[in-house]
N, C-alpha and C positions, 0 to 999 in steps of 0.2 A: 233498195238493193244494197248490200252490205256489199264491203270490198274488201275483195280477196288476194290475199298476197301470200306465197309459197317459198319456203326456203330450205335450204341442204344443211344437214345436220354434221356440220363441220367441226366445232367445235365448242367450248363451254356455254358458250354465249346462246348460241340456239339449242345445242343439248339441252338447256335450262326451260326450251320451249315447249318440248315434246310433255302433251297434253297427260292427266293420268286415266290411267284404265276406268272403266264406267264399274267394277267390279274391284273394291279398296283390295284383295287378297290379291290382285295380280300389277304390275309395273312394267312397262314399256321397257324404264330405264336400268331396269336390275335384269330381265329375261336375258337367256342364252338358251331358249326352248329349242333353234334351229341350229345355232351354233356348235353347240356342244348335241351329236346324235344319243348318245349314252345315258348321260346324265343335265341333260339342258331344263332349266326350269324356268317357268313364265311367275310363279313365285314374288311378291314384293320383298326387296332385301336393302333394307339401309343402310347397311355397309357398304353400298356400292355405288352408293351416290355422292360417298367421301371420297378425294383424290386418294391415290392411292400409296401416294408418297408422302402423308401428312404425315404418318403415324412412324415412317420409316426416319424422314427428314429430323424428329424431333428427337428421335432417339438418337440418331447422328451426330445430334447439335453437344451432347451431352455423355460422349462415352465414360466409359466408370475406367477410374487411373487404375493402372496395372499397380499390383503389390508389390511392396518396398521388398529386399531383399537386403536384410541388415549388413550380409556376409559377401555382398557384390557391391560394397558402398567404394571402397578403395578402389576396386577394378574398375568403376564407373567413372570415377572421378580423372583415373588418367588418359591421356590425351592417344589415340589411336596409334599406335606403331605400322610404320614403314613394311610395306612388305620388300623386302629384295630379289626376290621372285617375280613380282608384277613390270609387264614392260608394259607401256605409251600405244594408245590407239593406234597404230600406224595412218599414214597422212597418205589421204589417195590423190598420186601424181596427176590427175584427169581433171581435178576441182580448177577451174579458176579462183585466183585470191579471193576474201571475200565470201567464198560460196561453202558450204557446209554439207557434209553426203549425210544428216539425218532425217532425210524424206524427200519427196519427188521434188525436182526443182520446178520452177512458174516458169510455164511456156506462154511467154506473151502474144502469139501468135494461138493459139488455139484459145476456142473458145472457151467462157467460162462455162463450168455446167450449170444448170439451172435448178433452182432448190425447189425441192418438193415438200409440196405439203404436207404435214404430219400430226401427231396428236400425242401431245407429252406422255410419257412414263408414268407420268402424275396425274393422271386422269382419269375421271371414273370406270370403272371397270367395260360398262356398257359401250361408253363411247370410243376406250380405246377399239372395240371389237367392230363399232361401228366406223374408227378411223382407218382401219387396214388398208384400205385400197386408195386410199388419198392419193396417192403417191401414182398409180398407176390405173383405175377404173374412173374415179370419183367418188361422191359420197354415196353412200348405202344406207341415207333414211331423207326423208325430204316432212316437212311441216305446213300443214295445209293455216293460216289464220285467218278467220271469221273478224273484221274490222277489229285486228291485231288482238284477239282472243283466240289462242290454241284450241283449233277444234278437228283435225284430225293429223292422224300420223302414217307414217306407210313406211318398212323395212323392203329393203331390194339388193338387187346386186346379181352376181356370179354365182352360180351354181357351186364354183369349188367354192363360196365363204359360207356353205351353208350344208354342212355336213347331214343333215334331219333331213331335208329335201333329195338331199340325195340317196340316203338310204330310202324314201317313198319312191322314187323313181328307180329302184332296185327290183322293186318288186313287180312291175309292167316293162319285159324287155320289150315290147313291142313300139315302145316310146326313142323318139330317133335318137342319134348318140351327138351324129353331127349334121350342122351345127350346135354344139350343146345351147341350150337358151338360156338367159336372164331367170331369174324368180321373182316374186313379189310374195313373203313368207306373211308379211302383216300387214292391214289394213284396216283401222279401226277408228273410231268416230265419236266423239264426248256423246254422253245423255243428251247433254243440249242443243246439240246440232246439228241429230238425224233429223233426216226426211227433206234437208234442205237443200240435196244431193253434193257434196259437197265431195265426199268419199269419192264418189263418178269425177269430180274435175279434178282430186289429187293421183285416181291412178291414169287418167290420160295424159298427166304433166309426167308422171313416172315410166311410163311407155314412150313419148316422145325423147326426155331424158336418154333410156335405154337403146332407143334406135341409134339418136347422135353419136351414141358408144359406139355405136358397129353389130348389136344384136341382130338377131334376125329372126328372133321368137322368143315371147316368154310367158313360163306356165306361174302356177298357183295352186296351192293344196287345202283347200277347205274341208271343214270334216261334217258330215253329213251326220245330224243331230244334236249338236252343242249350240247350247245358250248362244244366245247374241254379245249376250257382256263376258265369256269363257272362250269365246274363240278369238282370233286373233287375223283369223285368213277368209272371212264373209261365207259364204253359201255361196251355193252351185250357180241357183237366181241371180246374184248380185253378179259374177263373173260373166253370165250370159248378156247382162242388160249392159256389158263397158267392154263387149265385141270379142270375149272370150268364145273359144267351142269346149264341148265335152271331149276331149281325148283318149280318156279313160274313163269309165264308170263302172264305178265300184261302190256297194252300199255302206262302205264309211269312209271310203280314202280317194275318191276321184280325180283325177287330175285335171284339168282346166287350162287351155293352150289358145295365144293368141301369136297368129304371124306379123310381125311388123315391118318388114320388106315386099 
């Protein structure tokens, strides 16, 4: 029995985890296939697996000196003049000594607020997209490991972080509004490690996850005729066999609906 251990793709350290597609043309880590409805591509792109502040940071380090201006050398040189015009900040009588009115004072009686997780500026494109909801859902990808070898991945979340899903749920009004449900946009499995159901124990871990949220249904959009190593979302088969129903059937776009309440 191999051991398996699951984790939330928070930040560099397990972004670094997430396994690569069974098919070199496409990357987990570069896709915005759901994110972006328009122009989203499942696409491998190596630019996006550079922070994204390296290229910006170094330029920073090294600004180019502004040109000498032979005929501003005198002006430059002398020392600022007085205005007599300018009057003094006025002093606000309500301050206690001591205390300064340039920002909220510290109320030692209330509580401190509590920091929320985040995902730097500087971070790969992907993961910033996967860190959105730190702060307020949780993470939106979890990493299934095979005795600590990456062998499958799963993308989830909110219906609003996933603009693609929602335009396929445009098109079936008959599909409920409220409560809107969770997604589960990808779910996909190394070469190496189908058939050893492994996929089946990452989206039950994904579905338990999403209940603890407060869900109370979540679909999935498979497409009906794509390769195994081109899709991203399994087949109608694999959603049936991990407690999904048919919701919609349609001969390429079905939707796939499990209640979790």
């Amino acid at each position: 029995m191999s051991a398996i251990r699951i984790v939330d793709v928070t930040d560099a350290t397990e972004f670094g985890l997430v396994p690569p597609c069974a098919d070199p043309g496409f990357d987990h880590r570069s896709c915005d296939y759901w994110e972006d409805a328009d122009r989203g591509s499942k696409a491998a792109r190596l630019s996006w697996l550079r922070s994204s502040g390296r290229d910006a940071g170094s330029a920073a380090a090294s600004p180019k000196p502004p040109p000498a201006n032979p005929f501003l050398a005198d002006l430059e040189a002398k020392p600022p003049m007085t205005n007599p015009f300018a009057t003094a900040r006025p002093a606000n009588p309500f301050l206690t000594p001591g205390e300064g009115d340039d920002g909220p004072l510290d109320n030692p009686f209330a509580p401190k607020p509590a920091a929320k997780p985040t995902v730097g500026s500087d971070a790969p494109r992907k993961l910033q997209l996967l860190g959105r909801g730190l702060g307020v859902a949780g993470s939106y990808a979890k990493v299934l490991l095979s005795d600590d070898v990456p062998a499958v991945y799963a993308q989830f979340g909110p219906l609003t972080a996933y603009p693609r899903a929602q335009r396929t749920r445009d098109l079936y009004p008959a599909l409920p509004d409220a409560p809107l449900p969770a997604v589960i946009t990808c779910i996909a499995t190394t070469a190496e490690a189908r058939g050893a159901g492994l996929a089946r124990a990452l989206v039950a871990a994904v579905c338990d996850d999403l209940e603890g949220r407060g869900f109370t249904a979540v679909e999935t959009y498979p497409t009906i005729g794509a390769e195994p190593d081109t899709t991203s979302a399994a087949t109608p088969d694999f959603w049936l066999s991990v407690g999904f129903a048919l919701a919609i059937d349609d001969e390429r776009f079905p939707v796939m609906r499990r209640d979790l309440a």
